[in-house]
C-alpha positions in Angstrom: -15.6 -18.2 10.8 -12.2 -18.6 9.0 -9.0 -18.6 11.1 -7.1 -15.7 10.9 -3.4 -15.6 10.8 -0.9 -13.0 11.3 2.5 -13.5 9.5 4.3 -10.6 11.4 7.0 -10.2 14.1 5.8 -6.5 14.3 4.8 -6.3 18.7 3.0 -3.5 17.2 1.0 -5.0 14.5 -0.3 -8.1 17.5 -1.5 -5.3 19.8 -3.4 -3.7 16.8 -5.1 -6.9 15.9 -5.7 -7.2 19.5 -8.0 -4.4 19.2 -10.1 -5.8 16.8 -11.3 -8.7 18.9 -10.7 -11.1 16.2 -9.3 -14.1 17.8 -5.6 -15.0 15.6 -2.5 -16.8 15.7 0.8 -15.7 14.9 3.0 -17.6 12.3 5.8 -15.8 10.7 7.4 -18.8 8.7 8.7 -17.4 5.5 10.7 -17.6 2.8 10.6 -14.1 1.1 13.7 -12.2 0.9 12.8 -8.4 0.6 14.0 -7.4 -3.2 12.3 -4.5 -4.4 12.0 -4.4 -8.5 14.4 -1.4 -9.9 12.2 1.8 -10.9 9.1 0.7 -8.1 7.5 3.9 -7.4 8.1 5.2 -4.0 3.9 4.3 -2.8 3.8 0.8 -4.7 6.9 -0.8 -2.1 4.7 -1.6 0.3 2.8 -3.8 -1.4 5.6 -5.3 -3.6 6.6 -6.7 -0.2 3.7 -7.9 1.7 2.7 -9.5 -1.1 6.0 -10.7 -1.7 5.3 -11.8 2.2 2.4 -13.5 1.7 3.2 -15.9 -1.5 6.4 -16.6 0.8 4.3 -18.5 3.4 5.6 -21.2 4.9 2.9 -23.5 3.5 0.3 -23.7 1.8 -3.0 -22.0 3.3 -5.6 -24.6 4.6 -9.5 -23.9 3.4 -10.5 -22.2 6.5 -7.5 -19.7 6.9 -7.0 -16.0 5.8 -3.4 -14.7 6.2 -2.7 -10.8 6.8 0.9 -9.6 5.8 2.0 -6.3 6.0 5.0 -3.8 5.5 5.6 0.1 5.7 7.7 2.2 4.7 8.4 6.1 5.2 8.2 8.3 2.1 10.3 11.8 2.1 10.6 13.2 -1.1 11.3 10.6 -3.3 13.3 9.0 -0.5 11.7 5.6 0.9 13.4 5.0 4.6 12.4 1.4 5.6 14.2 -0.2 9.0 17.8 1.8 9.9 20.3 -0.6 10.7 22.4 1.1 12.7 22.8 4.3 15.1 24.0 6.0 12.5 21.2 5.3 10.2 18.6 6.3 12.3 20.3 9.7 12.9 20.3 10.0 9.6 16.6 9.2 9.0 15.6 11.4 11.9 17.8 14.7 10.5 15.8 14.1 6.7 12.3 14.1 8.7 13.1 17.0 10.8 11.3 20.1 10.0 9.7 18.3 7.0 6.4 16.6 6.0 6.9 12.9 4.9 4.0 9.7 4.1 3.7 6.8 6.2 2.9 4.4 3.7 1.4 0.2 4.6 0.8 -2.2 2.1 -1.8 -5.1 3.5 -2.1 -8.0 1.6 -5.1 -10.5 2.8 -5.4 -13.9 1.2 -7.0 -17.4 1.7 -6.8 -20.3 -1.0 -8.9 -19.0 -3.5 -9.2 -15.0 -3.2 -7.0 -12.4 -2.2 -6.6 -8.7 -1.9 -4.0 -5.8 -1.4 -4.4 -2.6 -0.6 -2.2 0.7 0.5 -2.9 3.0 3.6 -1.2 6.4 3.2 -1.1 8.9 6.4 1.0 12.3 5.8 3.1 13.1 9.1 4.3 16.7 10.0 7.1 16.9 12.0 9.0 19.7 13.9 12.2 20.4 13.2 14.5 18.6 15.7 17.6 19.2 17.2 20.8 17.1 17.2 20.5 16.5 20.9 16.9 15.9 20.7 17.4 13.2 17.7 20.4 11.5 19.9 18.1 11.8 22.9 15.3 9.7 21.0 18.1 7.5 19.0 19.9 6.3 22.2 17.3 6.1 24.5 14.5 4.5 22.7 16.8 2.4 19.7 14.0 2.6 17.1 16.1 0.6 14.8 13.1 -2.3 14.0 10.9 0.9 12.9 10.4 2.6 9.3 11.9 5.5 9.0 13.3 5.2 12.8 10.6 6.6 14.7 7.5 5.5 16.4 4.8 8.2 17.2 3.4 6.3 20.2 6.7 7.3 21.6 8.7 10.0 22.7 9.4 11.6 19.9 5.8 11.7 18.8 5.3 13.7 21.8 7.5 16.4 21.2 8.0 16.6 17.3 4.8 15.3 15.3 2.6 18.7 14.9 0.1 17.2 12.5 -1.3 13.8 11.3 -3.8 13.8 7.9 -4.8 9.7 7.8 -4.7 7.4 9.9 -3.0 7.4 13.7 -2.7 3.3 13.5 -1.4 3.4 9.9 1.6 5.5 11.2 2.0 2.8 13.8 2.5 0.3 11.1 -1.0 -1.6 10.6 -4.3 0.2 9.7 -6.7 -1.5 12.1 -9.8 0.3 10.8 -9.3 -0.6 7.0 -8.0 -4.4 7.9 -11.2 -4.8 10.1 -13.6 -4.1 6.9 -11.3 -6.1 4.4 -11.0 -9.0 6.5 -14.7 -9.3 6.7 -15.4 -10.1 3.2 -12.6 -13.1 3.6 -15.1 -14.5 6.7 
């Protein structure tokens, strides 16, 4: 069996992989700065950047290693809402998804030293409409400022405002276990 290394800081994306029962280390040495080509449909940013994460590797990958890489991004309208970066950000993420449907989009890239593959996840997300006391509420108290589009569904807010889910749960928390479990078994 090939070892399998995670290049994320994502908390989230370690507990997923937990899941699977796949043992893995954690290395996140890279040197890709996120730059996203000009004209990059909204769907395809994802995996401009974990690929762009995966060739940035630290080092070369040794014959029995498999690296996962992954990034998402929220997708309203045309709008693609990656980390906020401040308060004031997030607020603003929060008031364009209230009351509106938006795509969770990941792009997985899996690779060893002679193969490697990419793929998207796309989950549709329904949210309620929110109030501006209910967005500060979420915004202050929970700081969802290292999340796509400044929310995370296994919190609060996915309590009180997500009505509807079409795709995957996981893939709205940022890593979709299910499809990652069957790639990753063709790189072992």
């Amino acid at each position: 069996m090939k070892r399998i290394i995670l290049g994320s800081n994502s908390p989230r994306r370690r507990e997923l992989m937990q899941g699977l029962d796949l043992p893995f280390t954690v290395d996140t040495g890279n040197s890709f700065e996120e730059h996203v080509p000009p004209g990059t449909p909204p769907q395809q940013v994802p995996l401009v950047l974990s690929r762009g994460k995966s060739h940035g590797f630290h080092r070369p990958l040794e014959a029995d290693e498999v690296l996962v890489t992954a990034d998402t991004v929220v997708i309203v309208g045309e709008d693609v809402l990656g980390k906020p970066h401040s308060r004031e950000e997030a607020v603003a993420m929060l008031r364009e998804l209230s009351g509106r449907a938006h795509e969770v989009v990941t792009g997985v890239t899996i690779r060893d030293p002679q193969h490697e593959k990419s793929f998207t996840n796309c989950t549709r997300v329904h949210f309620a409409a929110l109030s501006p006391e209910q967005i500060d509420y979420y915004v202050d108290r929970y700081r969802p400022y290292d999340k796509a589009g400044a929310y995370a569904i296994q919190e609060w807010i996915g309590y009180v405002a997500i009505t509807g889910i079409e795709g995957s749960f996981y893939n709205v928390m940022g890593f979709p276990v299910d499809e990652v479990y069957r790639e990753l078994h063709a790189f072992l």
